[in-house]
N, C-alpha and C positions, 0 to 999 in steps of 0.2 A: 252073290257075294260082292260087296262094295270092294272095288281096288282103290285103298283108301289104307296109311301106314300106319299102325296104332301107335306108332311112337311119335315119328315126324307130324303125319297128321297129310301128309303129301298126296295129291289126288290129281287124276287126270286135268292137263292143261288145252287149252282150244286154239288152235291159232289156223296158217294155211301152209298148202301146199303151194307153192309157185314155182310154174312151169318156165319152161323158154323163152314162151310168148308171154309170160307175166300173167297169165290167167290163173286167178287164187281158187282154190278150192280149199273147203273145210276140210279139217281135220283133227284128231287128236291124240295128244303128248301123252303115253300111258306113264308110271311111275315104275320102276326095277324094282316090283313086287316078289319076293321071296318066301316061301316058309320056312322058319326056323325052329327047332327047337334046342329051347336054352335050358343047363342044369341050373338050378337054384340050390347052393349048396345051404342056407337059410332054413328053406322050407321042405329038406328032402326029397324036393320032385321036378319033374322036368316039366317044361311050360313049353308049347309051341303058339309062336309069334306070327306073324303076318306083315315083313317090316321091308322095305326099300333098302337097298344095299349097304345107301348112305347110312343106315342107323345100326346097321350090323356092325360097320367098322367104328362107329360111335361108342358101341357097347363093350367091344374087341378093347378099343382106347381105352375105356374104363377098365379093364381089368377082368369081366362079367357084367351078368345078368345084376347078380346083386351089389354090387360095389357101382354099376348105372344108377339102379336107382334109388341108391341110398346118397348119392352124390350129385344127381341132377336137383338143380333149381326149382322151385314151384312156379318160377313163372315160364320156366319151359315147357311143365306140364300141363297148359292149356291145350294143347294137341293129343293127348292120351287119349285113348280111347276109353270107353268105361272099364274094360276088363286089363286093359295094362294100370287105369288109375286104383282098381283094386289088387292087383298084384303089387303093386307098388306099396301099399296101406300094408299088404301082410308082411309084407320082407321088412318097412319099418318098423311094425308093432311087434316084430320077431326080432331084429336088431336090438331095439330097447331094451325090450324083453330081458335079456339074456345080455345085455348090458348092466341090468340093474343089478342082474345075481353075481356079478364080477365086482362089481365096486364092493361089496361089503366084505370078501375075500380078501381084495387088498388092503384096505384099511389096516386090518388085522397084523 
C-alpha cells in the first residue's frame, strides 16, 4: 500500500540523518498517515479515507466530508487520488442533483 494522502497527495520525503560527528546517513520523512472514515451525509454512506492528519483538520475546517469537497478548489484537486477525485464527482453530481429539484419549489 503506497503511503501516499489521497487528499494532500503528501508522500514520503528523503533527506539525512546527522550524527555528532556530522556523518549523514539516509533516511526517510514518512507522512502522519491515518485511516478515517467519513459520513457522507449526501450519499448515505460512509467512505474510509487514507489521509495525513493535516487534511483531517482541513476537512474538520470545512464543516465535513461533504461541504470539503463541494468547497475545495479544482486546482487543489490536482493531488486527489483517483477514488477521492471520484468521490468528489458523486457528492457534486448529488449536490446539483438535488439542487435543481429545490429551485423549482421556490420559485413557486
Amino acid at each position: 500500500m503506497a503511503k501516499v494522502c489521497e487528499i494532500t497527495g503528501k508522500r514520503p520525503m528523503t533527506g539525512h540523518n546527522v550524527s555528532h560527528s556530522k556523518a549523514h546517513t539516509k533516511r526517510r520523512f514518512m507522512p502522519n498517515l491515518q485511516e478515517k472514515s467519513f459520513a457522507s451525509t449526501v450519499l448515505g454512506q460512509n467512505y474510509r479515507l487514507r489521509l495525513t492528519t493535516n487534511a483531517m483538520r482541513t476537512i474538520d475546517k470545512f464543516g465535513g466530508l461533504d461541504e470539503f469537497m463541494k468547497n475545495v478548489k479544482n486546482r487543489n484537486t490536482k493531488a486527489f487520488s483517483p477514488s477521492a477525485t471520484r468521490l468528489r464527482k458523486l457528492i457534486l453530481k448529488r449536490t446539483t442533483a438535488e439542487a435543481a429539484k429545490e429551485t423549482p419549489a421556490a420559485a413557486e
